[in-house]
Structures are given as structure tokens and as C-alpha cells.
C-alpha positions in Angstrom: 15.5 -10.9 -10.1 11.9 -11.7 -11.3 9.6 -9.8 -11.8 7.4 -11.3 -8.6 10.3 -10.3 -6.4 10.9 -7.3 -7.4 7.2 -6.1 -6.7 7.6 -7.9 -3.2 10.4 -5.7 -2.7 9.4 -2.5 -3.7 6.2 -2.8 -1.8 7.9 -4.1 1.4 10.3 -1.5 0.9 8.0 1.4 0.8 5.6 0.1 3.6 8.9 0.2 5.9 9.6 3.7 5.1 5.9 4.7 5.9 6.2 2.5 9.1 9.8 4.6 10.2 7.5 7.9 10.2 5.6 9.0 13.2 2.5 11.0 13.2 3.3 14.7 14.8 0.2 14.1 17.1 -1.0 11.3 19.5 0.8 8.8 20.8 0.6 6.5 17.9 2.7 3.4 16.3 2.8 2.1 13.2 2.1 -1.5 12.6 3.7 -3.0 9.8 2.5 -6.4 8.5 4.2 -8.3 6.1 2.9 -11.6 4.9 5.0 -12.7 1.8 3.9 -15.8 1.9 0.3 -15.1 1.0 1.5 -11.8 -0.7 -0.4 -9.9 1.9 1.0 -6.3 3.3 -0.4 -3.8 5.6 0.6 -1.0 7.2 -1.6 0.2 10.0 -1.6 2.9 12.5 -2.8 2.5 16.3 -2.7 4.1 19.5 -4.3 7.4 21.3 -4.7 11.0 20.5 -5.9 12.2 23.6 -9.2 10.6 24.2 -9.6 9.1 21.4 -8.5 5.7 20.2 -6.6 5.6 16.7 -6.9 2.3 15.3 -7.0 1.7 11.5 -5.3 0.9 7.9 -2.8 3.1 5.6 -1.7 1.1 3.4 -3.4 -2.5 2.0 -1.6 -3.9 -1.0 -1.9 -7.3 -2.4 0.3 -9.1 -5.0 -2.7 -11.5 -7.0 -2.0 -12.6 -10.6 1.3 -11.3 -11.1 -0.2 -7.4 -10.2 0.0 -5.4 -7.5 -3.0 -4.6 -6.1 -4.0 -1.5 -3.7 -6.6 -2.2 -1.8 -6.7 0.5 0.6 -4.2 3.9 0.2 -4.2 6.9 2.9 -1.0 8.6 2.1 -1.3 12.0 0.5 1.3 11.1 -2.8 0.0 7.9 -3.3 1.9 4.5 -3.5 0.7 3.9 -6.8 2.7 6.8 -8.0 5.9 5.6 -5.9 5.8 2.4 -8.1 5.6 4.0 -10.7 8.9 5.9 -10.3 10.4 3.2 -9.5 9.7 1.5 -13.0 6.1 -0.6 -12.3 4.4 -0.2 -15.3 1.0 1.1 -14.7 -0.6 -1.9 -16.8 0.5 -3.8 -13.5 -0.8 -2.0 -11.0 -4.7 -2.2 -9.9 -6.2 0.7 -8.2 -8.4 -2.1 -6.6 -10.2 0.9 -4.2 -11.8 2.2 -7.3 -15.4 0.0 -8.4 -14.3 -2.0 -11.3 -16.4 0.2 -13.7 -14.4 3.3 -12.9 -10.9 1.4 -13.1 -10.6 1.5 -17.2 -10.9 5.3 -16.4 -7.2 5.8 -14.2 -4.9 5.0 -16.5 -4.3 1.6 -14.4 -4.4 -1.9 -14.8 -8.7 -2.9 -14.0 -7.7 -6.2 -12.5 
């Protein structure tokens, strides 16, 4: 498998385990988007907790240039560090939520 392919699987992968969970509060889905086409994925969440309407993005991560790119991250361990484990080397993986001055500074790819 290619590298391209790969990437597209781990990310789909991992964005459909975080879709499976359900928050403990609320009643809230999780909207998994998957354009592989465009190399596009998000994970959002939506719904109610009580009054109030839940509505926004986990997880944003882009596939541009041959990188992965994490445009958005909410999840307390991180999907960067996921990759990693499961061999992505960091040099291909853009903490794109960081300002590019700051990104020669995480140990990550800076675009």
C-alpha cells in the first residue's frame, strides 16, 4: 500500500473510532465526514445538552502535499500522537493549529 493510502486509512480509521463514542452528557451525535476524494475529514459533534445547542468540530485533518495536516484537534490524547504510534513519522505530520512561526518549535513537520 502507498504511502497516500495508508495515511487515508489511518486517519479514516481513527475518526471512526472517535465517531463510535458518545459523550456521557446531552443528547449528542457524532458526525463523521469523510471526503477522500478532496482528502477532507471531519469529525463533528451536534445535538442538545439541556438547553443548550452543541454544534461544533473535533477533529479537522487534511491530507495536502503528501502530509497530513491537523487543522483542528479537541480530543484530550491527541491524534497527532495516535499517528505516531502507528508508524507516521512526525516529519509528515503538520500541527497546522499552531501559527507557522511556532511550528518549527513541536517537533512536527511546519507545512
Amino acid at each position: 500500500m502507498d504511502k497516500l493510502a495508508q495515511y487515508r486509512q489511518f486517519v479514516q480509521e481513527i475518526l471512526q473510532e472517535y465517531a463510535e463514542r458518545r459523550p456521557a452528557y446531552g443528547e449528542i451525535e457524532m458526525e463523521l465526514t469523510l471526503d477522500v476524494e478532496h482528502d477532507h475529514y471531519q469529525l463533528l459533534s451536534l445535538g442538545w445538552n439541556d438547553l443548550e445547542r452543541i454544534h461544533g468540530t473535533l477533529l479537522h485533518v487534511d491530507i495536502r502535499g503528501g502530509k497530513i495536516w491537523i487543522q483542528y484537534d479537541g480530543t484530550e490524547e491527541g491524534i497527532a500522537n495516535r499517528l505516531v504510534d502507528l508508524g507516521v513519522p512526525k516529519s509528515e505530520i503538520v500541527l497546522a493549529f499552531h501559527p507557522p512561526y511556532k511550528r518549527p518549535y513541536t517537533g512536527y513537520a511546519t507545512n
